[in-house]
N, C-alpha and C positions, 0 to 999 in steps of 0.2 A: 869451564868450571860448572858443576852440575852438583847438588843437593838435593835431599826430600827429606821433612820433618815435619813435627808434630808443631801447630802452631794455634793461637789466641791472637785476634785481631784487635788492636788496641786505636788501632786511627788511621782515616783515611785522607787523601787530598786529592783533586784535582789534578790532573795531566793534562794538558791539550784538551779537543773538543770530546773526545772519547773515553781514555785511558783516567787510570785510578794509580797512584802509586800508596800503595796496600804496607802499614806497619806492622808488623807481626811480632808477639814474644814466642819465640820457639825455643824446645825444649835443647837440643842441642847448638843451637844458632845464636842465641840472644836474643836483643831486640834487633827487627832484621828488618828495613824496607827493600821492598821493586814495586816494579811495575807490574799492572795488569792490564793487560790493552783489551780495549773494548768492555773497562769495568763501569761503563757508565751505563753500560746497556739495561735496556727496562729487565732482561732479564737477568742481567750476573750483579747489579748491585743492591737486592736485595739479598743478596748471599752473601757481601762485601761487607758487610756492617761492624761495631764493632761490639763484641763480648761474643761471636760466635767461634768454634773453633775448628780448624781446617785441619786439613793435610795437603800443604803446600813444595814443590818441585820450585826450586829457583835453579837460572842459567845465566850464565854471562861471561862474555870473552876473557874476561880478568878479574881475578878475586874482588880488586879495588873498587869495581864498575856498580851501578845502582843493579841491571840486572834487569832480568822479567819472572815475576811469577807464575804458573799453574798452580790453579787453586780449586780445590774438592772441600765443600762444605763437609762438617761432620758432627756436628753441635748446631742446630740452630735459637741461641738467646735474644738476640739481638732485639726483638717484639717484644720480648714478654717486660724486657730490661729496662724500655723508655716507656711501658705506657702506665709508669709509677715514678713519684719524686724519687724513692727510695735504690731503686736503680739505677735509675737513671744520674744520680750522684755521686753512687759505689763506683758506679761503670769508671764516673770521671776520676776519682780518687786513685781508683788503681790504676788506669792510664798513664795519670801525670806523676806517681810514683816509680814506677816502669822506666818513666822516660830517664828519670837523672840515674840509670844504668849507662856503659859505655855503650855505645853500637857495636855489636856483634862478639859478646863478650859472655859467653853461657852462664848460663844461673840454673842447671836441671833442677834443685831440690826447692828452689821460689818457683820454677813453672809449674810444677808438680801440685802447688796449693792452690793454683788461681782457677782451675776451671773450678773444684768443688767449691770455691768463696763465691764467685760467675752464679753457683744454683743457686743460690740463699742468701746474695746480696741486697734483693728486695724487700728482704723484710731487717727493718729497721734493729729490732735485738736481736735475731741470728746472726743475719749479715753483717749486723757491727762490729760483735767477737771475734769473728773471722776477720775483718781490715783490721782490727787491733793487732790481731798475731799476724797477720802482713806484713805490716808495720816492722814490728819486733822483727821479724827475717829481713824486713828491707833495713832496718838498721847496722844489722848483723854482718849484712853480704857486701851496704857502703864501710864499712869497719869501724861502725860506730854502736856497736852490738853493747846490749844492757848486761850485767851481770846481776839475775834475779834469782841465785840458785841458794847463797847462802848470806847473812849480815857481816860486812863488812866488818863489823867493828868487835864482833863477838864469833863469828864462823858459826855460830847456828843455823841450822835449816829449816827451821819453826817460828811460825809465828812473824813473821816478816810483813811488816804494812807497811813500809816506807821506801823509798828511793833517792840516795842523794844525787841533787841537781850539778851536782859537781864532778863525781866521777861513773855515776851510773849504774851502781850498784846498792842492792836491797839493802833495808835496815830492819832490825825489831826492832817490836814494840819497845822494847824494856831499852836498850840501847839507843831511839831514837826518840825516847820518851821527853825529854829538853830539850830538844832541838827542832819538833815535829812541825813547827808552824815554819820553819825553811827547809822543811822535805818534802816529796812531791808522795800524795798518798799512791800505794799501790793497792789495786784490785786483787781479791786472793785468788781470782780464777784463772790469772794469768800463773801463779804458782804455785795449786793445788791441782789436782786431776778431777776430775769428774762432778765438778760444780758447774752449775747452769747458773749465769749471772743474768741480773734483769736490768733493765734500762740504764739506771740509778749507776749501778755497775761500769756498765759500758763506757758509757758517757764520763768517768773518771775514769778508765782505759785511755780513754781519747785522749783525756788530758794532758795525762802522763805522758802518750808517745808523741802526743802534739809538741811539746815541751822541748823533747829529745832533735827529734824532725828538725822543729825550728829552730835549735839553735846550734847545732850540728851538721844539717846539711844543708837547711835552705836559706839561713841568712848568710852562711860563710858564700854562699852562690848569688847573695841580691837577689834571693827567691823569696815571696812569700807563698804561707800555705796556701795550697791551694781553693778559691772560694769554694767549691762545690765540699770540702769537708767542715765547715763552718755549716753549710745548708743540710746536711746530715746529722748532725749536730744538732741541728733545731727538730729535728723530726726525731730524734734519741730522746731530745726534753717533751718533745710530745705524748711519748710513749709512755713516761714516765711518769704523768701529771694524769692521765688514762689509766694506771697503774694502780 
């Protein structure tokens, strides 16, 4: 069995004294682990890291089998990514979302967002907007996808600032005007085009899909959210109070 695809290094571990076995989200592949032998070396695992993104050759006797990697750097982040909180949080955010995908189970049009999120995850309101709408497609792709297109209760496509906690779908204003103190606010940038939202913003993005996350995919799992998105969060209210 023999492959080669486009890959984002999402985590590594130890193998024996030498060897890495190297997690990958590939574009055709999934999330994909092998082997790399001799990934520990002073020279290949500075290449090894994770938010850089390769072009990866896997082989192995039988589909089933873990396998060995070849691996060709072709993105290097991986520096610029941890020597900031704000990276260095993203990085974790979108790893441990990644993860509760099946193993080897393709997602091309979610791998397709994650290097351009990867540029601009260091900074705290670019990079937030972007895990926001991460989010939203990782919701979509576990089958737990929002429906933000039109209000619920009325089918209008305007003017939408709410979401109910219930079934997942927008509300207006004017429709959710009673009820608004048990509906989850929505940000308009998530459903208008060409608005730049600021901190304030964001960080009631996060809420929102924290909301969804938690209690659709990670407490039915005995998961909680991830800490490192709590710690992103604090640097969002940072921005904001800066602002």
């Amino acid at each position: 069995m023999q492959w080669t695809d486009d890959g984002i290094i999402i985590g590594t571990r130890r193998h024996g004294e030498t060897s890495l076995i190297v997690e990958l989200m590939t574009r055709g592949h999934g999330r994909h682990l092998g082997l790399v032998r001799g990934g520990r070396s002073r020279q290949q695992q500075p290449l090894l890291q994770p938010g850089n993104s390769v072009v990866a050759t896997w082989r192995a006797r039988l589909d089933e089998h873990l396998g060995n990697y070849a691996i060709e750097p072709v993105v290097h982040r991986a520096a610029r990514l941890i020597e900031g909180a704000a990276g260095l949080y993203g990085l974790q955010i979108v790893a441990g979302l990644l993860r509760l995908l099946p193993e080897r189970d393709p997602h091309p049009a979610l791998y397709e967002g994650i290097g351009p999120m990867l540029d601009w995850i260091d900074d705290p309101v670019v990079g937030g907007a972007l895990i926001v709408r991460f989010e939203l497609k990782m919701l979509e792709d576990l089958g737990f996808g929002l429906d933000l297109e039109q209000c619920a209760a009325t089918g209008t496509t305007t003017d939408l600032v709410y979401v109910s906690p219930k079934t997942g779908r927008a509300v207006s204003r004017e429709a959710g005007a009673a009820f608004r103190d048990r509906l989850v606010p929505l940000p308009a940038f998530l459903v208008e085009t060409g608005l730049s939202p600021g901190a304030a913003e964001i960080a009631d993005a996060f809420r929102l899909t924290g909301y969804f996350l938690a209690r659709r995919v990670f407490e039915p799992r005995d998961l909680p959210l991830p800490e490192a998105r709590a710690s992103f969060l604090a640097l969002i209210a940072r921005a904001t109070i800066a602002a």
